[in-house]
C-alpha positions in Angstrom: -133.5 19.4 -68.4 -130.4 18.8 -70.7 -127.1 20.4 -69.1 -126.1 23.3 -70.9 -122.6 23.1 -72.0 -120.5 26.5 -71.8 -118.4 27.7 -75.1 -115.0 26.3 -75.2 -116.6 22.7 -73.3 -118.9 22.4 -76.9 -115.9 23.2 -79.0 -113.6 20.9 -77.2 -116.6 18.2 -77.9 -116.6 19.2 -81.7 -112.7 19.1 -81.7 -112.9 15.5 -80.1 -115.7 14.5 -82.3 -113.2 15.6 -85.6 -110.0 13.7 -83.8 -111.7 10.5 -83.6 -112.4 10.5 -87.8 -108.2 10.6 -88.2 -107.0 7.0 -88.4 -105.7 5.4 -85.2 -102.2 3.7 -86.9 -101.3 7.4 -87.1 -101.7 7.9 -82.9 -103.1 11.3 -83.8 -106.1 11.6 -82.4 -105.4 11.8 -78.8 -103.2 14.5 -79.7 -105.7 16.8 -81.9 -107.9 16.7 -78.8 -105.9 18.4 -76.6 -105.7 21.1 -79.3 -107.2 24.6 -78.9 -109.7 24.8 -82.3 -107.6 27.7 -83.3 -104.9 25.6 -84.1 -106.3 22.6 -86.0 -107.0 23.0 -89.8 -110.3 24.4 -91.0 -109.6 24.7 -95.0 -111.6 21.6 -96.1 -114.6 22.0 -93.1 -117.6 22.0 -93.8 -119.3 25.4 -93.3 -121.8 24.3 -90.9 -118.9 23.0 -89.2 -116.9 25.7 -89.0 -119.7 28.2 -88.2 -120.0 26.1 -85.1 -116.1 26.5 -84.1 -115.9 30.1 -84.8 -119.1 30.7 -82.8 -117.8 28.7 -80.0 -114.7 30.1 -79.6 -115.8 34.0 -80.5 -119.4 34.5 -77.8 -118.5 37.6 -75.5 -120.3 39.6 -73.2 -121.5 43.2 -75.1 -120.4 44.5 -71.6 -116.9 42.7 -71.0 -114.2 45.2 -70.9 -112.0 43.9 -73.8 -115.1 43.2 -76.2 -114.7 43.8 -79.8 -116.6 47.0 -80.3 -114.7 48.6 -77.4 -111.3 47.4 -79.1 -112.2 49.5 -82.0 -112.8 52.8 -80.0 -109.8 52.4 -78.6 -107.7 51.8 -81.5 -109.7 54.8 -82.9 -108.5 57.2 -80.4 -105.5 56.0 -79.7 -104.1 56.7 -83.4 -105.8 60.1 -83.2 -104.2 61.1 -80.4 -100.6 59.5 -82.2 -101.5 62.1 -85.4 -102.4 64.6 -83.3 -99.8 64.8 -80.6 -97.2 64.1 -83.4 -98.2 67.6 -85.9 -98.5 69.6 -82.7 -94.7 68.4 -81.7 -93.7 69.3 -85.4 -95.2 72.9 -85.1 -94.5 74.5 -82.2 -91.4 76.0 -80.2 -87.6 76.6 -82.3 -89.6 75.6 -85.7 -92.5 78.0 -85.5 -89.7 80.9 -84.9 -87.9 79.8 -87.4 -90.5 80.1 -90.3 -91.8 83.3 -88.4 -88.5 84.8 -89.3 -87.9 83.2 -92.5 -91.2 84.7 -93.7 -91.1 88.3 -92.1 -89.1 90.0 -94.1 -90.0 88.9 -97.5 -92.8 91.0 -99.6 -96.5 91.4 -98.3 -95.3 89.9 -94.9 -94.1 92.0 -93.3 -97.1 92.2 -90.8 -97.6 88.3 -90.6 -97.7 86.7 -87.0 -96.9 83.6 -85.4 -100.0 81.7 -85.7 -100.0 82.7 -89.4 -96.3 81.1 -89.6 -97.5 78.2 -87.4 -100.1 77.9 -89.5 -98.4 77.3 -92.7 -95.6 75.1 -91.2 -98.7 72.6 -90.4 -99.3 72.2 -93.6 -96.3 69.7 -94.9 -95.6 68.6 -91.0 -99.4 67.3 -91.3 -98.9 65.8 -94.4 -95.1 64.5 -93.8 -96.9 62.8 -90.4 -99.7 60.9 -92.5 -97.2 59.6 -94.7 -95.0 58.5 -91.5 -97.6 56.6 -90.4 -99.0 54.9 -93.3 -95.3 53.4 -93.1 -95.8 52.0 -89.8 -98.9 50.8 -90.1 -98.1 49.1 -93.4 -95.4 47.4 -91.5 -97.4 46.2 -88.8 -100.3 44.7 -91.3 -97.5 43.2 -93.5 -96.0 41.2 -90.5 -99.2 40.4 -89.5 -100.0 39.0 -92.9 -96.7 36.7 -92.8 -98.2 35.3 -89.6 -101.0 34.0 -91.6 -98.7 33.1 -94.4 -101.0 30.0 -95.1 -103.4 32.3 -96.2 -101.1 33.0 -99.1 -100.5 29.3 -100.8 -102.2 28.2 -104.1 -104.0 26.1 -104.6 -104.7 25.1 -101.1 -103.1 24.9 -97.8 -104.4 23.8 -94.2 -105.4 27.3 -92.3 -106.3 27.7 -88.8 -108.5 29.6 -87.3 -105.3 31.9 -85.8 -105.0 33.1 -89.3 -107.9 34.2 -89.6 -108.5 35.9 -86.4 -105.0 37.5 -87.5 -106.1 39.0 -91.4 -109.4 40.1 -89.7 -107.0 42.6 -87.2 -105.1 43.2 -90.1 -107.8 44.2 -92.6 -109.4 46.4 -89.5 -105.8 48.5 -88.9 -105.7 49.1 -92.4 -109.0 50.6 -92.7 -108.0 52.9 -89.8 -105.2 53.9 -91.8 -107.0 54.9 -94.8 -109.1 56.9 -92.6 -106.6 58.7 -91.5 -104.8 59.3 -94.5 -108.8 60.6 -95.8 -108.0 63.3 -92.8 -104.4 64.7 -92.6 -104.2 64.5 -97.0 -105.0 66.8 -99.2 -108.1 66.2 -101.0 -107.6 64.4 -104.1 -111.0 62.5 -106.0 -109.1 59.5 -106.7 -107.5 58.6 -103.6 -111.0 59.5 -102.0 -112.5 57.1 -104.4 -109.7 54.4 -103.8 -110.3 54.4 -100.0 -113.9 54.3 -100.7 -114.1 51.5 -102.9 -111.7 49.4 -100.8 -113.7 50.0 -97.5 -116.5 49.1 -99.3 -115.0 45.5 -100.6 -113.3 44.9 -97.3 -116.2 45.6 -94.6 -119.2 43.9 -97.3 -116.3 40.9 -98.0 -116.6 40.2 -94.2 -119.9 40.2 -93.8 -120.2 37.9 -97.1 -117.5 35.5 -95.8 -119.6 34.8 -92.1 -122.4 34.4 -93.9 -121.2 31.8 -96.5 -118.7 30.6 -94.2 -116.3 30.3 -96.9 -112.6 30.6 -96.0 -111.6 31.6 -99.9 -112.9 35.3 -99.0 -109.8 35.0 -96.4 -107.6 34.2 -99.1 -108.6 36.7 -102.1 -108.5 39.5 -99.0 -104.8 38.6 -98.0 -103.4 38.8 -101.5 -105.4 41.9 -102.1 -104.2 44.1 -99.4 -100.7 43.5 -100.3 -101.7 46.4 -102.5 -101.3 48.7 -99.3 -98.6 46.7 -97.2 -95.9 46.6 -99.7 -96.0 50.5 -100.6 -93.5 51.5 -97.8 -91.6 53.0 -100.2 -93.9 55.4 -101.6 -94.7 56.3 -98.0 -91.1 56.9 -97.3 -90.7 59.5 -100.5 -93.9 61.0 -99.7 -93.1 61.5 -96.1 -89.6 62.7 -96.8 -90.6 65.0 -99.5 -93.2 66.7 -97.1 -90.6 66.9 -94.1 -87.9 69.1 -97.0 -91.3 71.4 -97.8 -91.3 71.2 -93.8 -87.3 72.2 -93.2 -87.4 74.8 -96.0 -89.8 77.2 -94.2 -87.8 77.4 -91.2 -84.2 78.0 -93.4 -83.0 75.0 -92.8 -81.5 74.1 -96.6 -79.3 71.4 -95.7 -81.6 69.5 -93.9 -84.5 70.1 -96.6 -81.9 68.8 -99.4 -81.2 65.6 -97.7 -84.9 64.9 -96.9 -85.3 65.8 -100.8 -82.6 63.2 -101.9 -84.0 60.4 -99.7 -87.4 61.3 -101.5 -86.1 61.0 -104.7 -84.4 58.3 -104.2 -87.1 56.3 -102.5 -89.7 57.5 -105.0 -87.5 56.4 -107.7 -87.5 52.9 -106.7 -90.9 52.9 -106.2 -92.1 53.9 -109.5 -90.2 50.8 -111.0 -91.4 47.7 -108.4 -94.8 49.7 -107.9 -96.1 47.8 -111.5 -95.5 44.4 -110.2 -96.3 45.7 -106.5 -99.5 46.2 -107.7 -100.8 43.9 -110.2 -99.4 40.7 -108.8 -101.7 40.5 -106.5 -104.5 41.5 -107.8 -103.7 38.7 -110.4 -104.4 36.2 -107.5 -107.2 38.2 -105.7 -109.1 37.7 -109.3 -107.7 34.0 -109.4 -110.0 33.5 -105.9 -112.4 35.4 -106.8 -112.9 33.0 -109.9 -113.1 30.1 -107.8 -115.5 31.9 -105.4 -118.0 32.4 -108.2 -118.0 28.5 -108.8 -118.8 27.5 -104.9 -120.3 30.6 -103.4 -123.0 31.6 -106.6 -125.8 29.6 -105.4 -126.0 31.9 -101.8 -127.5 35.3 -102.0 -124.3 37.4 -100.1 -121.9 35.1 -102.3 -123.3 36.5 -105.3 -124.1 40.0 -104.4 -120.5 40.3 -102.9 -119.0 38.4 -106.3 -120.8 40.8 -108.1 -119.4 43.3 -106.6 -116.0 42.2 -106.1 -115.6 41.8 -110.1 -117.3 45.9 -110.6 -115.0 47.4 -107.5 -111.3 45.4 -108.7 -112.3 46.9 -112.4 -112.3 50.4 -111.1 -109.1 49.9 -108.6 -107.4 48.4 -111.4 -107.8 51.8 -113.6 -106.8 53.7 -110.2 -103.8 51.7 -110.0 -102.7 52.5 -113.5 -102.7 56.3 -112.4 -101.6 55.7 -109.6 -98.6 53.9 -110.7 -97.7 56.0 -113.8 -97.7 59.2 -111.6 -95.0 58.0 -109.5 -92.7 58.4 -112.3 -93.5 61.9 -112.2 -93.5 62.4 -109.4 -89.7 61.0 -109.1 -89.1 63.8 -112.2 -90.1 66.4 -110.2 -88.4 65.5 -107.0 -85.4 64.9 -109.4 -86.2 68.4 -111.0 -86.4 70.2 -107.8 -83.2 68.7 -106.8 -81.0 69.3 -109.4 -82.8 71.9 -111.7 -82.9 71.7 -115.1 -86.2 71.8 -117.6 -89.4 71.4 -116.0 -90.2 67.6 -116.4 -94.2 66.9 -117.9 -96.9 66.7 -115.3 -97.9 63.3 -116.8 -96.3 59.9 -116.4 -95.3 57.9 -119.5 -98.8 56.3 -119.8 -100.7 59.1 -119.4 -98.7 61.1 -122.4 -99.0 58.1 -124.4 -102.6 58.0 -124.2 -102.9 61.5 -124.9 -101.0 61.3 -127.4 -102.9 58.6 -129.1 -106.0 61.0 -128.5 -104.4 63.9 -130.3 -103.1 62.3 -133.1 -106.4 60.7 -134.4 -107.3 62.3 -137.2 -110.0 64.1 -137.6 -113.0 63.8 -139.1 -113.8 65.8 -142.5 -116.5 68.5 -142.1 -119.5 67.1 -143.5 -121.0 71.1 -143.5 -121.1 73.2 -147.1 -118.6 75.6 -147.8 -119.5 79.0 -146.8 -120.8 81.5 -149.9 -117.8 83.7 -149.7 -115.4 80.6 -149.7 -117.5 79.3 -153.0 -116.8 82.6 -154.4 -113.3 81.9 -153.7 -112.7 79.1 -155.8 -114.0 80.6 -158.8 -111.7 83.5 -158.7 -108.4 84.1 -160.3 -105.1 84.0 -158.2 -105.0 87.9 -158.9 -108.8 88.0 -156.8 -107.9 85.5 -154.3 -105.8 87.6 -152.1 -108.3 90.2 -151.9 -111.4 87.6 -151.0 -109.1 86.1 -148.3 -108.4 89.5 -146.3 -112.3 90.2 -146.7 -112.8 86.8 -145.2 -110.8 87.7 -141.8 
């Protein structure tokens, strides 16, 4: 009976196997066996090949203590816990007194209690937390994004199986976050649908990418999340603005107005990078996706995901456009609510041009016959016509 030969011994064999196809003038080969598969270069394998490495190097036990599934529970509750423990520390103690006695006095509250007043201070300290930790976490998927920076080059640049093993983490924490955010936010249809649609093209764009094997799905998943790492700016308004709402129910003004300026300030950059922020890399997420339609049609799950990939980017594409022209107003109104003045529009510049454009198409002549009275009308004098007009109202 053959010997049976354990994980990393077969992928050390298939490592030695690729080492001995380099040239031996270069003296590499003795080197690129002692490598760990991770850190060799696995853009131009074949996929039988790699299936082989990444199966090799990924077998665990379903009952080994730091398997993936258990990871995932972990990071689950661990980040609940964070949100959690983090509102309750925002409403409770000084604060809670403080909008208690803020709102006491005023009309029809005179009979309020503290868990009504703790109850509406949880409102923007939920919020203001969300926001808070979108920033972190976009941080923390960012840097690990530059890890895999490889991931990043066109055309074509070696990758290792490190950078992968890194975007996979990082695709997983960002689907955590927009959970969360799903949770703490208020309900709003298209962030629910933007979360939705992006889960949807992340989780089915793995699945497609073991089955194919094809590393491009790697590469049109890093530049598309930079979508959600590079918006720590937005966070940082959002989460500031929340924290003034939070200030200004326990009295605080000072405090409120500075959390209001660094909103505003924050939000107003963000509505000017947030264009190129967003479209840049969707530019090159469509540029791979091109090419994955050329190598990855002839598969079932390459085509179904392709398919699907080219429907889901249309619709985020038209979410981004919202979402990008209502930061402007947003900015307004912070701007608006720190300085006074005229209410700014609700709208972003897009939005009113398109409206506008709808409003000012003419319209189209009524096709109908006059009514009788109105034909009667027309055959009257000017002395008549007065009198057939107030019998017409």
């Amino acid at each position: 009976m053959a010997p049976v030969l354990q994980p990393h011994e077969a992928a050390r064999s298939l490592v030695s196997s690729l080492a001995t196809e380099i040239p031996t003038h270069l003296n590499f080969s003795s080197h690129v066996a002692s490598l760990h598969p991770r850190y060799i270069d696995i853009s131009s394998t074949k996929p039988a090949v790699l299936k082989a490495i990444l199966d090799s190097t990924r077998t665990y036990q379903i009952l080994a203590i730091w398997s993936p599934d258990l990871t995932a529970v972990v990071l689950c509750y661990l980040f609940a816990a964070m949100l959690k423990g983090s509102t309750e520390l925002l409403v409770r103690g000084e604060a809670v007194e403080r909008a208690w006695a803020s709102v006491r006095g005023k009309k029809g509250t005179e009979g309020i209690e503290v868990a009504d007043a703790q109850a509406r201070l949880s409102v923007p300290a939920k919020a203001a937390v969300s926001h808070f930790f979108n920033l972190v976490l976009a941080t923390t998927v960012l840097a690990l994004q530059l890890y895999a920076w490889r991931l990043f080059v066109v055309p074509q640049t070696p990758i290792r199986i490190d950078d992968v093993e890194v975007l996979m983490v990082a695709l997983k924490l960002l689907l955590v976050g927009y959970a969360a955010d799903l949770i703490f936010s208020a309900f709003s249809i298209e962030i629910f649908l933007h979360h939705l649609f992006t889960f949807a093209l992340l989780v089915v764009g793995q699945i497609a990418a073991y089955k194919t094997s094809e590393l491009k799905f790697c590469r049109l998943a890093q530049w598309l999340i930079l979508q959600a790492t590079l918006e720590q700016a937005e966070y940082l308004a959002l989460g500031c603005y929340h924290l003034s709402k939070y200030f200004s129910m326990q009295e605080r003004p000072e405090t409120a107005r500075k959390m209001l300026r660094v909103a505003y300030r924050a939000m107003r950059v963000s509505s000017y990078v947030c264009w190129v922020q967003k479209f840049l890399p969707v530019g090159f997420a469509i540029y791979w996706l091109k090419r994955l339609w050329a190598e990855v049609d002839y598969l079932p799950w390459g085509r179904a995901w392709c398919g699907m990939a080219t429907a889901v980017l249309s619709l985020l594409l038209i979410l981004q456009v919202r979402f990008c022209d209502d930061q402007s107003s947003l900015a307004a109104h912070f701007r608006h609510k720190l300085e006074g003045g005229p209410p700014p529009p609700r709208n972003g510049p897009v939005m009113r041009f398109l409206l506008r454009l709808f409003r000012s198409r003419p319209r189209r002549a009524s096709s109908s016959p006059l009514p009788q009275h109105a034909e009667e009308c027309t055959q009257l004098d000017k002395a008549q016509k007065p009198v057939c007009e107030t019998g017409r109202d």
